[in-house]
C-alpha positions in Angstrom: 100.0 104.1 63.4 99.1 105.8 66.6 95.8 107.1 65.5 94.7 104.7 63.1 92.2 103.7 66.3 90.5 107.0 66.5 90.7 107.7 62.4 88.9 104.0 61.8 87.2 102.2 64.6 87.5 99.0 62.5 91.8 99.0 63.3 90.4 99.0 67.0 91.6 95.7 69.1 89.0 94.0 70.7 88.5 95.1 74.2 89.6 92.2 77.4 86.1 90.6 78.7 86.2 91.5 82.5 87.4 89.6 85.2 85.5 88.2 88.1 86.8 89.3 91.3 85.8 87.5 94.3 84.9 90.7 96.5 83.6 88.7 99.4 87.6 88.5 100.4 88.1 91.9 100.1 84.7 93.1 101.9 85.6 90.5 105.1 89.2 91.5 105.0 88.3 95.3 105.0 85.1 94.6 108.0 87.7 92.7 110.1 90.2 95.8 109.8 87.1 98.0 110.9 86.4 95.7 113.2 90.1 95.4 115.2 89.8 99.3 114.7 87.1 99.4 117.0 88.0 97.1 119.6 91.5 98.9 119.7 89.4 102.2 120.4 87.4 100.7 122.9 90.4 99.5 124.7 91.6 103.1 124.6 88.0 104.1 125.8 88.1 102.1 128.8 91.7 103.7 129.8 90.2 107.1 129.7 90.7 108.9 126.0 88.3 110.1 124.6 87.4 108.1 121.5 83.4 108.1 121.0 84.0 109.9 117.4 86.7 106.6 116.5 83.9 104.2 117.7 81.5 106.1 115.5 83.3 105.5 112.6 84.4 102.2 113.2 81.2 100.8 114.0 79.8 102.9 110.6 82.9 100.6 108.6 81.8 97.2 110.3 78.6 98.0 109.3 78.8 98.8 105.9 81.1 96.0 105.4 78.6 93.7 106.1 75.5 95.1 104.2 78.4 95.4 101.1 78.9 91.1 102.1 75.6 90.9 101.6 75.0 92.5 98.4 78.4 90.6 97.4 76.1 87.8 98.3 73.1 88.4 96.2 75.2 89.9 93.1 77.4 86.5 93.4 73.8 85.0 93.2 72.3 87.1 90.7 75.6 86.3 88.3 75.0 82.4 88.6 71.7 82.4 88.3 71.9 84.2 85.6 74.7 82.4 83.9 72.9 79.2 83.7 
């Protein structure tokens, strides 16, 4: 039955453990895409469009990108350390 979950929590299946996702793939793949971003606007920069608001941001993405590496860094520490 369909809401023998909510009627009894006991008939409830146990829920998944979560999974460990390696984010430092995703935060260096994302950096590098804010990082070609930028050097693609500066290209256009140097042929004469106007661009300083595309810099902006793109130099805001690298940058969170790498303080979110290195919080990837010290959570990844954090969880091993704290595994043990």
């Amino acid at each position: 039955m369909k809401f023998a979950p909510i009627v009894d929590p006991a008939a409830r299946k146990p829920a998944p453990k979560p999974v460990r996702v390696d984010l430092r793939i995703v935060f260096s793949l994302g950096t590098g895409l804010w990082a070609v971003a930028l050097i693609v606007s500066i290209v256009l920069g140097v042929m004469g469009f106007e661009v300083t608001e595309a810099c902006i941001v793109c130099v805001s993405g690298v940058i969170i990108g790498l303080l979110l590496l290195v919080w990837e860094h010290f959570d990844r520490w954090d969880y091993r350390r704290l595994g043990q």
